[in-house]
N, C-alpha and C positions, 0 to 999 in steps of 0.2 A: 481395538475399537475403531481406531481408523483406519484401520485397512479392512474391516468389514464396510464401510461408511464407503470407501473408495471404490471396494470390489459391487457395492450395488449401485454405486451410479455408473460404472463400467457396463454392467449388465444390464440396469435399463437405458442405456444409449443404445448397446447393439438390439437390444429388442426394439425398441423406439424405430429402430434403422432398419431391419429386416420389415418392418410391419410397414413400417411406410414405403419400400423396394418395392414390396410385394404389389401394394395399392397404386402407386405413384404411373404406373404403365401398364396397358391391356398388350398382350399378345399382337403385333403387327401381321398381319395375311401376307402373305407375298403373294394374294389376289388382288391387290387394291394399291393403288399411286394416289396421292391423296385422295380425292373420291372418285376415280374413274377406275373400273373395273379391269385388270389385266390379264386374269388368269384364262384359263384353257376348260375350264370345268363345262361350261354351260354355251362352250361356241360348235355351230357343228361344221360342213365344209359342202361349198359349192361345189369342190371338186380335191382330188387330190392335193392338198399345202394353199390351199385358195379357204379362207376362211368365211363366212357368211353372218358376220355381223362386225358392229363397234361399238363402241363404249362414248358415253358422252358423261362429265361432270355435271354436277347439279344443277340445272333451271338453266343450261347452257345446249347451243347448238352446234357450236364450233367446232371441227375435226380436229382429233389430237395427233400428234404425229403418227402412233400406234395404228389410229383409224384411218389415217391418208394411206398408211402403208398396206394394210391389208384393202384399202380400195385399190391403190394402184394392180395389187395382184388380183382383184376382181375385174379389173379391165384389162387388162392383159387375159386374163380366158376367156370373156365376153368379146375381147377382138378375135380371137381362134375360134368362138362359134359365134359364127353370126348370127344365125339363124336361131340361138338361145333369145326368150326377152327374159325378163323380169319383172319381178315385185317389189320393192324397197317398204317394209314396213319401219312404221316408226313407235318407237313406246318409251314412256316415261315412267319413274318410281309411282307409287302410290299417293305420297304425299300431295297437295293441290287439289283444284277442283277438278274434275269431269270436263269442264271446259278448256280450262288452261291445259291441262295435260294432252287432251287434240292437239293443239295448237301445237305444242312443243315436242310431239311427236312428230306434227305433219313436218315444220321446222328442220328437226333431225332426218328425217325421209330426206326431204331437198337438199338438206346438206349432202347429205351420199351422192343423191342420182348430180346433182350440179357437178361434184368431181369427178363422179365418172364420164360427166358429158365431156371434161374438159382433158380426158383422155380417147377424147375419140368413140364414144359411143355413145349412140343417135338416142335422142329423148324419146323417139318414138318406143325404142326398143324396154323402156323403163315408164313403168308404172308405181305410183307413189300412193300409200296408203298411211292412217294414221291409227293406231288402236288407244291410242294414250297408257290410260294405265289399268286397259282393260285385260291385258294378258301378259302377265308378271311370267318371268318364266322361274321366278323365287319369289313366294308371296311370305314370306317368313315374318316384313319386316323389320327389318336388322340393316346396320349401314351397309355390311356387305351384300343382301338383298338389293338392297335400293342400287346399288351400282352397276349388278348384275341386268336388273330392270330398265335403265337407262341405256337403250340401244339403238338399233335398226339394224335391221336383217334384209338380206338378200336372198329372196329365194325363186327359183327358179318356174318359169310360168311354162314354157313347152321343150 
């Protein structure tokens, strides 16, 4: 009788224990650093290993190292053709209003074009646009939407 007694509290621990493993953690992306987006999926390229966008954390406009690095290799091929200009657009997640999300778009645009000014390429050559969160390029959503949505993009004018 007691070791009946003993074998069911054994087996509702491990059940207790599996159920809660199970619940306790969602699957981590190894697209996403806390909430800035890192993966490869939804970037396309200004040119060969030159990527044309970055990723910002939430209600943030600050470059992440990730983002300084693929600016710095947007400026380095933007000094090899000069005669390229650009577009810098800016876009935020969904979340927010219509108005804020402009703003934190245009915000993110300037963050770019301001770095690449500071690698030697002329403002003139850089045009700065804001959609906010008018053109999701994943409208899912989802936090890993939302990360992918928080960008700017670089893309090529002539």
């Amino acid at each position: 009788m007691m070791f009946n007694k003993n074998l069911k509290n054994i087996l509702l621990v491990v059940f207790a224990t599996l159920i809660l493993s199970a619940c306790s953690t969602a699957k981590k992306s190894g697209n996403v650093d806390g909430d800035v987006y890192t993966g490869k999926e939804t970037v396309e390229y200004l040119a060969s290993g030159v990527p044309d966008r970055v990723f910002f954390a939430t209600n943030k406009s600050s470059l992440t190292t990730a983002a300084r690095e693929t600016l710095r290799k947007q400026a380095s091929y933007l000094r090899k053709n000069k005669n390229l200009n650009v577009t810098i657009e800016g876009h935020a997640d969904e979340r927010g209003t219509r108005e804020y999300n402009l703003a934190l778009g245009e915000r993110r645009a300037n963050a770019a074009r301001d770095y690449l000014m500071t690698y030697g390429i002329s403002g003139n050559r850089i045009a700065v646009i804001s959609y906010g969160k008018e053109k999701p390029v994943n409208p899912a959503g989802t936090p890993l939407a939302w990360s992918q949505n928080r960008r700017s993009v670089t893309v090529k004018v002539n």
